[in-house]
C-alpha positions in Angstrom: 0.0 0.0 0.0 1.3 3.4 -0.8 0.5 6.7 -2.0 1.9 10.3 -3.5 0.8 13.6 -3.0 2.3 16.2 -4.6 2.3 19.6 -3.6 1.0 18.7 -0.5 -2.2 21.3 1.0 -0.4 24.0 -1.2 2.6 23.6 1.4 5.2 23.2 -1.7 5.8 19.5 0.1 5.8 16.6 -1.8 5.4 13.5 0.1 5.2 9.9 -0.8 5.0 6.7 1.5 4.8 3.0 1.2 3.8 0.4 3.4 4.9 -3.4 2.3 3.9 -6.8 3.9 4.9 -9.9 2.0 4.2 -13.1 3.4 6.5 -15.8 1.7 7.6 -19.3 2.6 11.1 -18.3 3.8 10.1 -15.6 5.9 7.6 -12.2 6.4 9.6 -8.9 4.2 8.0 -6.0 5.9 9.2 -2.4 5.0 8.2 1.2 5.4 9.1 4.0 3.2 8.8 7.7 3.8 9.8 10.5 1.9 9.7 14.5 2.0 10.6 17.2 -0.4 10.5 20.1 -1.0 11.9 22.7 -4.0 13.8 25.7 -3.2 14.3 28.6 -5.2 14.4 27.8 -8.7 17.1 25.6 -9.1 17.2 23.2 -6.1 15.5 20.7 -5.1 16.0 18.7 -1.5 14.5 15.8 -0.3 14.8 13.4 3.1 13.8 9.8 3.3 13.2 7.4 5.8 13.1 3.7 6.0 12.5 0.8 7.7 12.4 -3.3 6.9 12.9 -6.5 8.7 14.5 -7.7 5.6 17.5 -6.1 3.0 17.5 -7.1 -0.6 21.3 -7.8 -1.7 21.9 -7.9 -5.4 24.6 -10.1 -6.4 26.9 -9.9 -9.5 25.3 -12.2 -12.1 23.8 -14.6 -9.8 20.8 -13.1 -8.8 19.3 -11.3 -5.8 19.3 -12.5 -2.0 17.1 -11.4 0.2 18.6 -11.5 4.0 16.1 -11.2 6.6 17.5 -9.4 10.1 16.2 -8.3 13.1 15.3 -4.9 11.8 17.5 -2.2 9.3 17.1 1.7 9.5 18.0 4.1 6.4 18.1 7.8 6.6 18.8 9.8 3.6 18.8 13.1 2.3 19.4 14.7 -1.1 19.8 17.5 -3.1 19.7 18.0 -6.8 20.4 21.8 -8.4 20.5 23.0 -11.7 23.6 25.4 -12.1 23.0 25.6 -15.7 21.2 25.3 -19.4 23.6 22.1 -19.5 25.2 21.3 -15.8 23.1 20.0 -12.8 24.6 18.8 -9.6 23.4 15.7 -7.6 24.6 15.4 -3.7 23.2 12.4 -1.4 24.3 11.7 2.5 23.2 7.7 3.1 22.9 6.7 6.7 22.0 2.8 7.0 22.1 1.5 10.6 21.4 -2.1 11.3 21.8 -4.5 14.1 25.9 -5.1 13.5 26.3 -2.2 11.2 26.3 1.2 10.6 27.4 3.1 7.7 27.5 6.5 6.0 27.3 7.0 2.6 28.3 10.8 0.3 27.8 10.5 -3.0 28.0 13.6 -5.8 27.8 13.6 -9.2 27.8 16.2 -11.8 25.8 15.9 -14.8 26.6 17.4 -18.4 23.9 17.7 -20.6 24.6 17.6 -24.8 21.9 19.5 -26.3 
């Protein structure tokens, strides 16, 4: 179950969220998704996101996926994505994944270069 809302009570918030509960022979996968954002100025856009599962998908080389189930996983994220020009944008995203033996921080950036 899920649902967007765009532009959220004329706030400028757009919000989407996801509930999942799969019952399969292996195991329950139950996951909830969050997300918030929100465009500032003209150029920028920023978002955060939260979520939840009892379970992590792993996707492995050539072989397939793998889904692990733990005790319980916890993402937080947060984004930002600008236009600096007709034909350069800039993407930034801070990843923080906590879960029962792990916790790890993720900064990723890219620039991209448009051709027309």
């Amino acid at each position: 179950m899920g649902g967007h809302a765009g532009n959220l009570f004329q706030t400028g918030l757009d919000v989407s969220a996801t509930l999942a509960r799969y019952d399969r022979p292996t195991g329950p996968y139950n996951s909830t998704y969050i997300s918030v954002g929100h465009g500032v100025g003209r150029m920028w856009y920023v978002s955060g996101d939260y979520s939840n599962s009892l379970s992590v998908i792993r996707f492995l080389r050539s072989d397939g996926v793998v889904i692990e189930t733990r005790p319980w996983t916890r993402r937080f994220s947060g984004s930002a994505n600008g236009t600096l020009s007709r034909q350069f944008s800039l993407m930034m995203v801070v990843d923080y994944t906590q879960d029962e033996g792990l916790d790890e921080i993720r900064l990723l950036t890219g620039l991209t270069y448009r051709l027309r």
